[in-house]
ROSE-4610 file (N, C-alpha, C; in Angstrom, 1 decimal, always signed):
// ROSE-4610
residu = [X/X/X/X/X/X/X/X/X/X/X/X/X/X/X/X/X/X/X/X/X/X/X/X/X/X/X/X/X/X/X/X/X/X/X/X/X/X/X/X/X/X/X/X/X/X/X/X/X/X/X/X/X/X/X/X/X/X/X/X/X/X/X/X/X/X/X/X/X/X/X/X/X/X/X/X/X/X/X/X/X/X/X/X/X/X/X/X/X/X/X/X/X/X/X/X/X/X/X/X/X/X/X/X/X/X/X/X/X/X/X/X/X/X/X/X/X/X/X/X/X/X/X/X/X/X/X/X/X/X/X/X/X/X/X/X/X/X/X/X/X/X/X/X/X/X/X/X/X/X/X/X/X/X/X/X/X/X/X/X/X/X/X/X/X/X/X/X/X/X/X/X/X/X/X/X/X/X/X/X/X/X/X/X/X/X/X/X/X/X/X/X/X/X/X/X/X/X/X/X/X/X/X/X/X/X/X/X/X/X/X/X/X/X/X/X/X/X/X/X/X/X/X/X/X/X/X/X/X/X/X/X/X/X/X/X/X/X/X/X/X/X/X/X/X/X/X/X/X/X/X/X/X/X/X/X/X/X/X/X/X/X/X/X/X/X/X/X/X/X/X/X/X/X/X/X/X/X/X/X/X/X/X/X/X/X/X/X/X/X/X/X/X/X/X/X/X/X/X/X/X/X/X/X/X/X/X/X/X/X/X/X/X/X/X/X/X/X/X/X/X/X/X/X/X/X/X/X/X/X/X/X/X/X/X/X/X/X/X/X/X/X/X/X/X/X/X/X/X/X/X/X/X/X/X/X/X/X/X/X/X/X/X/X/X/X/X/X/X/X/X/X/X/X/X/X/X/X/X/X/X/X/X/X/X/X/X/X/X/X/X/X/X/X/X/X/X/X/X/X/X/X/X/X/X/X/X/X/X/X/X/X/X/X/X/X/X/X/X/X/X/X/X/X/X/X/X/X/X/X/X/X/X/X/X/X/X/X/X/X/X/X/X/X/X/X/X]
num = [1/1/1/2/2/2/3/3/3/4/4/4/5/5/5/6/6/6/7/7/7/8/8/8/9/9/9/10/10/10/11/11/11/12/12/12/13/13/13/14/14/14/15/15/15/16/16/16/17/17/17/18/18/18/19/19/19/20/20/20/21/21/21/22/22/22/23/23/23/24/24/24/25/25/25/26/26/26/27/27/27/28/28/28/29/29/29/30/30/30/31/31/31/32/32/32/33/33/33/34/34/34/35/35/35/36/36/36/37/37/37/38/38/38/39/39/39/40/40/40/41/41/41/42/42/42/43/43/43/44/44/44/45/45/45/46/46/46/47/47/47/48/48/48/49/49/49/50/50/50/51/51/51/52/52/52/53/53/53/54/54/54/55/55/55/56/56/56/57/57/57/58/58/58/59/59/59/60/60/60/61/61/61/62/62/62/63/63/63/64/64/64/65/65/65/66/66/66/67/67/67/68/68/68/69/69/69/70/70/70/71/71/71/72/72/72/73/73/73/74/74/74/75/75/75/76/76/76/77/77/77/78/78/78/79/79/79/80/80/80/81/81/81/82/82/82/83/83/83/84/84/84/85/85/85/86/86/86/87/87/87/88/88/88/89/89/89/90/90/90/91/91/91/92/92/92/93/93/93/94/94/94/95/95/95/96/96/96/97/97/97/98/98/98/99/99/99/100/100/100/101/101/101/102/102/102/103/103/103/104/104/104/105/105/105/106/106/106/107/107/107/108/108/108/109/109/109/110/110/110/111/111/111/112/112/112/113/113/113/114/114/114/115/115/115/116/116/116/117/117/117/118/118/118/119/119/119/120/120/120/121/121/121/122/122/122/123/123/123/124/124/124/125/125/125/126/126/126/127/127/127/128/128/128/129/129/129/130/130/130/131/131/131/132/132/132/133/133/133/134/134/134/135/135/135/136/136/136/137/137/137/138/138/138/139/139/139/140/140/140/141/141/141/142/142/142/143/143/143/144/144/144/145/145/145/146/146/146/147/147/147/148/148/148/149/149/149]
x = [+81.0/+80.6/+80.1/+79.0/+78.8/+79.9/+81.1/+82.1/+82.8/+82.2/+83.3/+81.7/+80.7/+79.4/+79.9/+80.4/+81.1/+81.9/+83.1/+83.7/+83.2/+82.4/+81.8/+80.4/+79.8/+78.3/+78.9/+79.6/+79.8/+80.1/+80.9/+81.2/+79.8/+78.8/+77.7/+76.9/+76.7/+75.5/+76.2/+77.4/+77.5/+77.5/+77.6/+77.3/+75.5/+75.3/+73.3/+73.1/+73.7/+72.9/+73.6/+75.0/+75.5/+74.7/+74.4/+73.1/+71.9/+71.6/+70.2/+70.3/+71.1/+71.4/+71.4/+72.5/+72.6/+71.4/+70.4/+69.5/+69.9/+71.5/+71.5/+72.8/+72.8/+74.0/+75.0/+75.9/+77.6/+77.8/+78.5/+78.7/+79.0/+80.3/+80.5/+79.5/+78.4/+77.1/+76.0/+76.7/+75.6/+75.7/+76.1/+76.7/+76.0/+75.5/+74.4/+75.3/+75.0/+76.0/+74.5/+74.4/+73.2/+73.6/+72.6/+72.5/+71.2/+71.3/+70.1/+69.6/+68.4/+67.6/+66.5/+66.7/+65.4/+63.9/+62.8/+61.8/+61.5/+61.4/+60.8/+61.8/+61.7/+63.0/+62.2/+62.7/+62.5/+62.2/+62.8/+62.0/+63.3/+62.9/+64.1/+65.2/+66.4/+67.6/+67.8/+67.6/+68.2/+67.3/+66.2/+65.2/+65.2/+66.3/+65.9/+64.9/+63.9/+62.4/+62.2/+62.9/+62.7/+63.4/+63.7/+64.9/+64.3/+64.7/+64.7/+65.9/+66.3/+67.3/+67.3/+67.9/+68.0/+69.6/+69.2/+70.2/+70.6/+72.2/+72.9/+73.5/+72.7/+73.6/+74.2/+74.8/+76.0/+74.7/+75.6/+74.9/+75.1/+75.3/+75.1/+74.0/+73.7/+72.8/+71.1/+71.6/+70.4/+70.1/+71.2/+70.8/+70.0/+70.9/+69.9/+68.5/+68.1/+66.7/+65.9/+66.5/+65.8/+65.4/+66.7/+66.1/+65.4/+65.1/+64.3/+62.8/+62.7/+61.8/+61.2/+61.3/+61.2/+60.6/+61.9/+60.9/+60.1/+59.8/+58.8/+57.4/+57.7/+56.3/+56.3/+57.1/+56.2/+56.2/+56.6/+56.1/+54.5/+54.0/+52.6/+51.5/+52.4/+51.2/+51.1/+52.1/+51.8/+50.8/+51.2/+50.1/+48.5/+48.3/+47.5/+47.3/+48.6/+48.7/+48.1/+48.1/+48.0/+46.4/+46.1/+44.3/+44.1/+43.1/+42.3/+42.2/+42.2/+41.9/+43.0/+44.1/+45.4/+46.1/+46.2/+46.8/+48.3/+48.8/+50.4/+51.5/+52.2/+53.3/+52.6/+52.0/+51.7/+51.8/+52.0/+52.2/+50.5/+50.6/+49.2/+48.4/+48.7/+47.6/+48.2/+47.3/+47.7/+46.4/+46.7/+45.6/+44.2/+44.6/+43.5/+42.3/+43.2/+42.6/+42.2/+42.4/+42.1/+40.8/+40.9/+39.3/+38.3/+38.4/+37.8/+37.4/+37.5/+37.2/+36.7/+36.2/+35.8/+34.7/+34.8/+33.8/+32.1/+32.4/+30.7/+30.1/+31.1/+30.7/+30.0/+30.6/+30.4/+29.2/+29.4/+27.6/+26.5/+26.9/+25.4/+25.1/+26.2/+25.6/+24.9/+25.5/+24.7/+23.0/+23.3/+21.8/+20.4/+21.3/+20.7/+20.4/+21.6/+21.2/+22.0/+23.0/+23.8/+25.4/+26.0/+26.8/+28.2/+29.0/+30.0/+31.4/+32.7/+33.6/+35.1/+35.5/+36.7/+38.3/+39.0/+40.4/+41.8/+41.5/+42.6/+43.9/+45.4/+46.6/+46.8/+46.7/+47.4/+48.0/+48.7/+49.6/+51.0/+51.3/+52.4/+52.0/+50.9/+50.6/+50.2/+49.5/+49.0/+50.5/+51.1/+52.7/+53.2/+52.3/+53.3/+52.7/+51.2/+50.3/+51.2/+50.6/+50.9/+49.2/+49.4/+48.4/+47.5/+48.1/+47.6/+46.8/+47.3/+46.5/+44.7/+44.3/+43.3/+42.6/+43.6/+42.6/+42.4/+42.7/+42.7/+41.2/+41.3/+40.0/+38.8/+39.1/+38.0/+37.3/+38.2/+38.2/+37.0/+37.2/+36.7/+35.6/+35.5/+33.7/+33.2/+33.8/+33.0/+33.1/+34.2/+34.3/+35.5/+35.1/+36.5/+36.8/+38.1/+38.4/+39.1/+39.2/+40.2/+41.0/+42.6/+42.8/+44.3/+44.4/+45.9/+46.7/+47.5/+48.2/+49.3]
y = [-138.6/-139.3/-140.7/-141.0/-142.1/-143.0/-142.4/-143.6/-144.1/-143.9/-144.5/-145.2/-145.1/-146.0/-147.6/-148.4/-149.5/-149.7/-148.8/-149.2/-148.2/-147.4/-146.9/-148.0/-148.7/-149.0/-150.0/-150.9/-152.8/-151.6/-150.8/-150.2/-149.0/-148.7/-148.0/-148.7/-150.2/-151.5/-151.9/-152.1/-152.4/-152.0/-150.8/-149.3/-149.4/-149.4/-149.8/-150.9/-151.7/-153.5/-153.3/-152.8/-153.1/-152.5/-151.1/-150.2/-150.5/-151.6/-152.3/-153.4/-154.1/-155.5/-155.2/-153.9/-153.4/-152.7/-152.6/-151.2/-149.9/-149.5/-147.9/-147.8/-146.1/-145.7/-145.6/-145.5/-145.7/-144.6/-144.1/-143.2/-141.8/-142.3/-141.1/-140.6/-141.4/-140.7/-140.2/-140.0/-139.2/-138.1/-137.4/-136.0/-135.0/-133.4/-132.9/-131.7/-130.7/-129.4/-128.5/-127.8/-127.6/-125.9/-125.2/-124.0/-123.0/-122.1/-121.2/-120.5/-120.3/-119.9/-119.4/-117.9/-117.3/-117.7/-117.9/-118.4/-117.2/-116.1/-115.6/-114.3/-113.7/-112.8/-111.5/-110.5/-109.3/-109.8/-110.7/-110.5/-110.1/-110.1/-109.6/-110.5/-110.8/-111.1/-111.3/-110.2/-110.3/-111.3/-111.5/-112.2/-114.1/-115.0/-116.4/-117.0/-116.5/-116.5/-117.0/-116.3/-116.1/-117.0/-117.8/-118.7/-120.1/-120.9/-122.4/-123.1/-124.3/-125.4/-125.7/-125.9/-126.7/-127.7/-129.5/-130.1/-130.8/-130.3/-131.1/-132.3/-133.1/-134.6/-135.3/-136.9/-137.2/-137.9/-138.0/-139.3/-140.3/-141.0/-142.4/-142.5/-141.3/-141.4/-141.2/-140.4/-140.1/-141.3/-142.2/-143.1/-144.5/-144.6/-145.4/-145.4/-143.8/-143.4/-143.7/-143.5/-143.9/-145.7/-146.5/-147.6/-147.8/-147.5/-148.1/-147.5/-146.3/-145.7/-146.3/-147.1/-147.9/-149.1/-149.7/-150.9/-151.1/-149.6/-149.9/-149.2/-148.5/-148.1/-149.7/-150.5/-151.4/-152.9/-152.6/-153.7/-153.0/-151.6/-151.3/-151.6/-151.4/-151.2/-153.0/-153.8/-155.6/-156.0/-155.5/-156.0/-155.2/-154.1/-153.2/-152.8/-152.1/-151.4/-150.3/-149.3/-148.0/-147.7/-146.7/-146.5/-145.9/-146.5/-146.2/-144.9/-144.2/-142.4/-142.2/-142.4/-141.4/-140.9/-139.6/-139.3/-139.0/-138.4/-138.3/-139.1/-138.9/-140.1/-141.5/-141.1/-142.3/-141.8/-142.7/-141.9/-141.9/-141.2/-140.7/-140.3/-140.1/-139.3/-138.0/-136.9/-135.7/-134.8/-133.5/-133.1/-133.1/-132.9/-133.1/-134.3/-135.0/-136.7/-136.7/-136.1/-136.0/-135.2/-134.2/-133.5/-134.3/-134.9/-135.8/-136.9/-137.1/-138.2/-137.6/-136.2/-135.9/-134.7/-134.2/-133.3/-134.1/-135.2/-136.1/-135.8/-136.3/-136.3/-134.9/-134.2/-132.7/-132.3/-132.6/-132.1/-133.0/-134.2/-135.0/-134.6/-134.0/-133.4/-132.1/-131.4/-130.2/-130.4/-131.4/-132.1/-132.2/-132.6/-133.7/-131.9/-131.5/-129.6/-129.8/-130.5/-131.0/-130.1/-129.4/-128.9/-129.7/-128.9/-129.7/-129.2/-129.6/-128.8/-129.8/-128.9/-129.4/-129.3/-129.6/-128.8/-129.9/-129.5/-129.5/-128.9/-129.3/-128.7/-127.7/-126.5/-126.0/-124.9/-124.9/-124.0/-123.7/-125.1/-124.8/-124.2/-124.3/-123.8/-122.5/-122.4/-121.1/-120.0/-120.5/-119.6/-119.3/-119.9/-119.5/-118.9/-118.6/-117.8/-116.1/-115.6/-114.1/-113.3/-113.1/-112.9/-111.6/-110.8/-109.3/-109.6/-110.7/-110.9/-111.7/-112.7/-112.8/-112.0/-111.3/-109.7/-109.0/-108.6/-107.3/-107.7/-109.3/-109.5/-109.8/-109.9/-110.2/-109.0/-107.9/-106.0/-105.9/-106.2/-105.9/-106.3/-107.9/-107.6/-108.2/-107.7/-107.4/-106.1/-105.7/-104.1/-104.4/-103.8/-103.7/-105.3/-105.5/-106.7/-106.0/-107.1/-107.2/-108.5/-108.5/-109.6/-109.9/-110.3/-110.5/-111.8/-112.1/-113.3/-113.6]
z = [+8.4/+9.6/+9.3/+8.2/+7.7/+7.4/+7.1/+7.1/+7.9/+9.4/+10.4/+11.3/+10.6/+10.8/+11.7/+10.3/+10.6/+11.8/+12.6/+13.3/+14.5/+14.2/+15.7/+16.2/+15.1/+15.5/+17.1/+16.8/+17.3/+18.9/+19.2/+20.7/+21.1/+20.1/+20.6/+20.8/+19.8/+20.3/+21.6/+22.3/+23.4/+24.3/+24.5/+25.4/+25.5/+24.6/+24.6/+25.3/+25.1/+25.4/+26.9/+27.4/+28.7/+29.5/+29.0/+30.1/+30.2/+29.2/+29.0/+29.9/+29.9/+30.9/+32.8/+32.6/+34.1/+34.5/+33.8/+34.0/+34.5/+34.0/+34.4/+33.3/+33.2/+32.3/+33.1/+32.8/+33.0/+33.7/+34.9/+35.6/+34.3/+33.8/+32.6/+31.4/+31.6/+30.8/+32.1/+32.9/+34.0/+33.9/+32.8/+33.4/+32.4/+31.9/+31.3/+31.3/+30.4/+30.4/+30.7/+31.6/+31.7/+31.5/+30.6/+30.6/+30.4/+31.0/+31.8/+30.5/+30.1/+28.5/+29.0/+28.7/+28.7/+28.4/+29.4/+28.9/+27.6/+27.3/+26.7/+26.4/+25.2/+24.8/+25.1/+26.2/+26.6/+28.0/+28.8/+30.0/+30.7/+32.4/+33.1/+33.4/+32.6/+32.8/+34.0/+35.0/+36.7/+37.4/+37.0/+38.0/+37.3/+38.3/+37.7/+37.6/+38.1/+37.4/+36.3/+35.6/+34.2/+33.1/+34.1/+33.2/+33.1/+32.1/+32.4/+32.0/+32.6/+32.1/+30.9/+30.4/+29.2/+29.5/+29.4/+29.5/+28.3/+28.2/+27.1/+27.7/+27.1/+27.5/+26.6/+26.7/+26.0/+25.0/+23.9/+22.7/+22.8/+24.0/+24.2/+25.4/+25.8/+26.8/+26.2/+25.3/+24.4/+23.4/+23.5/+22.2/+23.1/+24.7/+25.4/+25.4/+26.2/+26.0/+25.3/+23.9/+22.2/+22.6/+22.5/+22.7/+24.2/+25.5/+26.1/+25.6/+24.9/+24.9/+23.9/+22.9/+21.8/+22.1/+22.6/+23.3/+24.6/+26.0/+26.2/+25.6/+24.5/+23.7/+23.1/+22.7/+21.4/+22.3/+24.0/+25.1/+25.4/+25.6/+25.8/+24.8/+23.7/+22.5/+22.1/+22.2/+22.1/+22.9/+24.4/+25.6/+25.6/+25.0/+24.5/+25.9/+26.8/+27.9/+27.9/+26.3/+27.0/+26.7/+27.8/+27.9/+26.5/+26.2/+24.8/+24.5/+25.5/+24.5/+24.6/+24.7/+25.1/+24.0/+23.7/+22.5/+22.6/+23.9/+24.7/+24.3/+23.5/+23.5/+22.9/+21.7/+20.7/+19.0/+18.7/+16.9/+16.3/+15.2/+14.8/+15.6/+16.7/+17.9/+17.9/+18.2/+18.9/+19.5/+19.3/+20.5/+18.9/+17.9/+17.1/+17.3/+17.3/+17.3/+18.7/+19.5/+20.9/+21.0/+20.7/+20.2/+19.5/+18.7/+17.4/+18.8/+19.5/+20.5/+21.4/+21.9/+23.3/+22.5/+21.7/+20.9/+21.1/+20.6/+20.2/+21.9/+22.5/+24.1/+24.5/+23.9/+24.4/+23.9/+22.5/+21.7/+22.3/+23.0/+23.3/+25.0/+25.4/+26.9/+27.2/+25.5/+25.1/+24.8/+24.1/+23.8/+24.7/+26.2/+27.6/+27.8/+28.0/+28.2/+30.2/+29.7/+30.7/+30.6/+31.9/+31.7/+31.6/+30.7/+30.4/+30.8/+31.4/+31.5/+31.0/+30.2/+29.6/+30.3/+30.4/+31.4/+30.7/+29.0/+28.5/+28.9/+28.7/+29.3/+28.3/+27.8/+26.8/+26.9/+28.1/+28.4/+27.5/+27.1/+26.1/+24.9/+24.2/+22.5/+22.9/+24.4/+24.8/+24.9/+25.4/+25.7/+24.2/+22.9/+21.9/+20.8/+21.4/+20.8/+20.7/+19.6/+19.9/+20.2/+21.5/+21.6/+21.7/+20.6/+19.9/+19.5/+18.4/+17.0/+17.7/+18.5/+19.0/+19.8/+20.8/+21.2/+20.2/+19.3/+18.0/+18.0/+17.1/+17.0/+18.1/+19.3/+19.8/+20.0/+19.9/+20.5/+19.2/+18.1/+16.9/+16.5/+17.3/+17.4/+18.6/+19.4/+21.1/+21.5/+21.5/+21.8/+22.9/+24.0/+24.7/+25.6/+25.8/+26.2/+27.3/+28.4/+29.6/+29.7/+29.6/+29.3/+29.9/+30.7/+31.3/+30.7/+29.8/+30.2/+30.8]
């Protein structure tokens, strides 16, 4: 693949810069192979409930994305657009570093003896918990648990 670098780059830099110029992709990169993927393996097949999208799209569409997404992250971060705590879609941030910034807060309203309420998103890491292994233990030193997820 690397050796046809050279004579594919000069027609993919201009498929980039022409969608950049017009502000939209080319009718024949509008198009996604989209296929139906079990959220979760053992659920009910019959019920589309249970399903979600997943879209294949072309590599010129994905290569546009790359560059607007590029340069408008490194247009926010010049203008110092994005809000100071935000760990979402920035490098070296994540929910760690996001904690490390909202924890101090939390111990000094425990302090005041002031209530505190947090409403983190963590429905995704939560969906990928196995979550035996945390009831086992909480069964083991609380005793009985009630626990739906």
């Amino acid at each position: 693949m690397l050796a046809y670098i050279d004579v594919l780059l000069p027609y993919i830099s201009r498929m980039v810069n022409t969608s950049l110029s017009k502000d939209r992709l080319p009718v024949s990169q509008k198009h996604a192979i989209v296929t139906p993927l079990l959220k979760k393996p053992g659920l009910d097949s019959s019920d589309m409930n249970n399903f979600r999208p997943v879209s294949n799209l072309s590599f010129i569409s994905k290569v546009v994305v790359r560059a607007v997404t590029g340069q408008l992250h490194q247009y926010l971060a010049a203008n110092d657009l994005f809000p100071h705590f935000q760990s979402a879609y920035r490098k070296t941030r994540s929910t760690e570093t996001a904690m490390q910034c909202v924890w101090p807060h939390i111990l000094m309203a425990a302090d005041e003896q002031l209530v505190t309420v947090t409403l983190p998103d963590l429905s995704a890491p939560f969906n990928c918990v196995d979550h035996s292994i945390p009831l086992d233990r909480l069964r083991s030193a609380v005793g009985s648990v009630w626990f739906s997820p």
